[in-house]
N, C-alpha and C positions, 0 to 999 in steps of 0.2 A: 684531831689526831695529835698525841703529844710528839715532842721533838723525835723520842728514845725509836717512835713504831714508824713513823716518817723516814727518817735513818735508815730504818731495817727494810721497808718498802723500796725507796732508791737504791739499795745495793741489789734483792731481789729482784730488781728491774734492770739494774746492769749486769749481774750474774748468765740473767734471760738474753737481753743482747749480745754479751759475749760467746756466750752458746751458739746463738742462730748465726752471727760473724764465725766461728768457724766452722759450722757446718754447712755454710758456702763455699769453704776451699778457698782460705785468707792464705794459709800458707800453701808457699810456690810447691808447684809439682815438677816432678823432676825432667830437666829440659836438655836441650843439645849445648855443651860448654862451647866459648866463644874460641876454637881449639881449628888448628888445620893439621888434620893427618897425614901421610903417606900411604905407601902400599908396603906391603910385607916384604921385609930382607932375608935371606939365607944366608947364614955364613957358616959351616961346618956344622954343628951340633948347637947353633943357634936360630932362634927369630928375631927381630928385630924390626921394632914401630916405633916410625919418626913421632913426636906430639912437639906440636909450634903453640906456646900460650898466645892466643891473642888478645887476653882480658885484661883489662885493667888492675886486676888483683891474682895473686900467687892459688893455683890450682894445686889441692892437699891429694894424693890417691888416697880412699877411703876403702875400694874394695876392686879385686880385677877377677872377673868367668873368664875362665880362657876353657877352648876345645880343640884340642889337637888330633893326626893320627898317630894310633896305636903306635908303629911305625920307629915314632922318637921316643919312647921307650918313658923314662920317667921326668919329669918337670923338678930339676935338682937344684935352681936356683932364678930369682929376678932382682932384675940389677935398673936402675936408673941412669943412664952414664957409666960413671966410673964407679959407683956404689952399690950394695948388695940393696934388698931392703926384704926380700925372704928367700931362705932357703933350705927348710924340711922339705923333701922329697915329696911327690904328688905322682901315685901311681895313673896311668894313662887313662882314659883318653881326653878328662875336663874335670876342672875344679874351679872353686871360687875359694879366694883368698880375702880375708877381711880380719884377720888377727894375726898374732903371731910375729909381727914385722921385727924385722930386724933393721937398728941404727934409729934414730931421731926422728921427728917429726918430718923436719924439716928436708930428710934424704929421699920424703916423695913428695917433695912438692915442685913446683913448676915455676920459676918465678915470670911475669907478665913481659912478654918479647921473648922469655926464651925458649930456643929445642931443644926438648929432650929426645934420648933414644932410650925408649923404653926395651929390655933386651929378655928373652927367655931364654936359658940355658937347659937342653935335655942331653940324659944319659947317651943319646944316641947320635950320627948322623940327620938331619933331620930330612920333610920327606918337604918337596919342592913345590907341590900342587897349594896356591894359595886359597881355591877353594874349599878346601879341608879343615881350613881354621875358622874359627870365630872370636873376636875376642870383645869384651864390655869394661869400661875403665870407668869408676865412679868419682868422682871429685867432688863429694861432701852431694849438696842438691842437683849436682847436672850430673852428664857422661859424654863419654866417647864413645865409638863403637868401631868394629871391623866384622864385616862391611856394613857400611849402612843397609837397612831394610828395608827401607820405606824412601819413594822420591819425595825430595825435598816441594814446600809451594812452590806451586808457578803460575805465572800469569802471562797474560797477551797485552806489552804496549804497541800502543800503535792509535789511530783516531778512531775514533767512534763516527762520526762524521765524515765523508770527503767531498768535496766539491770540488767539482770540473776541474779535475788537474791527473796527470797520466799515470802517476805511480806515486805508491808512498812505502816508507817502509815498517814493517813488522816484526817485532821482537820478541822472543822466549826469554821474557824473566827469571831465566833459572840458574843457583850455582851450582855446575859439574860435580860431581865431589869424585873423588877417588874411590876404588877403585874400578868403580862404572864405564862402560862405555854408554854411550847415548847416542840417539838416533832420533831426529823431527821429520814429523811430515805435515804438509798444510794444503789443507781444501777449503776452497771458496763452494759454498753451497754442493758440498756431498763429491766433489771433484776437486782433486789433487792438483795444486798449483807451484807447486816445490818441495822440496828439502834444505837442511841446514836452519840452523839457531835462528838465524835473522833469513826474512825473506822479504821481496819489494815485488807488488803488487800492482798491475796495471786497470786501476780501479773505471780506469774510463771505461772501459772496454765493457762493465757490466751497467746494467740495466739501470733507472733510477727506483730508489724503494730502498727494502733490509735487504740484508743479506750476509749470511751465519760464517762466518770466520772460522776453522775449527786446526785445532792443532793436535796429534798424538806423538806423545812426547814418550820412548822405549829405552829403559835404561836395563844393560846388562851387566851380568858378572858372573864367568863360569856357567852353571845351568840354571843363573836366577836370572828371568826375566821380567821386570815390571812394565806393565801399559798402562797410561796416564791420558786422560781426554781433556782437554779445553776448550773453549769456545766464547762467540763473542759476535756480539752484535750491529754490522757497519749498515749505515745506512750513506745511501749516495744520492748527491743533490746537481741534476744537472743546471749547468749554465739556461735559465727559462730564451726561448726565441719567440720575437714578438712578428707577428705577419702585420703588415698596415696596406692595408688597400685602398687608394684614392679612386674613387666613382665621380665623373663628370655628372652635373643635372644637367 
């Protein structure tokens, strides 16, 4: 094979790897920004969401869904702070904004540590029920959301192991998020042995062998209810007692 078709083969060949490299899903899909929301503000004929950057680099708004009620009449303007950054009118009850912006790049952006008040202004009074809204903030490949949908991971620390010792404690690895309420319950082997985040367990008291850890973990908001199972594997190792019998001959 001379140099020219060698050439054309090696490129062929990385043309084909780069192909099958992205149709594994090289580039990132879209994720939760490193962001701490609030809950929803009311102020006269406004809304109002706190966003805290907590990322090491400056957060760009690229696009915002928002859904309101009818209620608040028409979406007249969004402000950053003290800045506009759209404001053609949006008849009720939801739209998404992704052009159009009004002011510089730079008038939606976040910069890393800081809060913003993201604020919507409607033609009307606005209507006070926070479960009426939804809102979605795009920041180039992540988002924000109001409310979140979905419970965050969780998990069960605590030992996998116990030996002969009376209690240990157990933890729900999970962050709260706003504007959820949450509610834990834990059963040792199909029975309920507390409530709250953290719970301490008096492992003596069970059998030696497994035995199934389980937590339902209930997070609310308004009429959204999620239920969430976990579970886990302890096993318990009793302190062994040795009998020794001495027999005279």
């Amino acid at each position: 094979m001379d140099f020219k078709s060698h050439a054309m083969a090696q490129a062929k060949s990385y043309t084909v790897l780069l192909m099958f490299v992205y149709s594994l899903g090289c580039h990132p899909a879209m994720g939760e920004c490193n962001v701490v929301t609030g809950n929803l503000i009311f102020d006269s004929n406004k809304v109002i969401w706190d966003i805290t950057n907590n990322d090491d680099n400056p957060l760009t708004i690229s696009s915002i869904s928002l859904n309101w009620p009818v209620q608040n009449g028409a979406l007249t303007s969004i402000c950053i702070d003290a800045d506009t950054i759209y404001e053609p009118d949006k008849d009720p009850s939801s739209t998404l904004v992704d052009s159009n912006w009004h002011g510089t790049v730079d008038k939606r952006s976040i910069a890393p540590g800081q809060n913003s008040r993201l604020m919507f202004i409607f033609a009307n009074s606005v209507c006070t029920t926070s479960s009426l809204y939804s809102l979605n903030v795009k920041f180039g490949k992540c988002k924000a959301q109001y409310p979140i949908d979905s419970i965050p991971g969780c998990s069960i620390s605590g030992p996998d192991i116990v030996c002969d010792v009376e209690s240990v404690w157990d933890n729900a690895s999970l962050v709260e998020v706003q504007p959820y309420v949450y509610s834990y319950k834990w059963k040792v082997d199909n029975i309920v042995v507390g409530m709250g985040k953290n719970i301490r367990i008096d492992w003596k008291s069970y059998s030696s062998g497994y035995h199934i850890l389980n937590l339902n973990v209930i997070q609310t908001w308004g009429d959204t209810t999620i239920s969430s199972e976990y579970n886990k594997q302890v096993r318990i190792i009793k302190k062994p007692i040795v009998k020794i019998t001495i027999t005279r001959s």
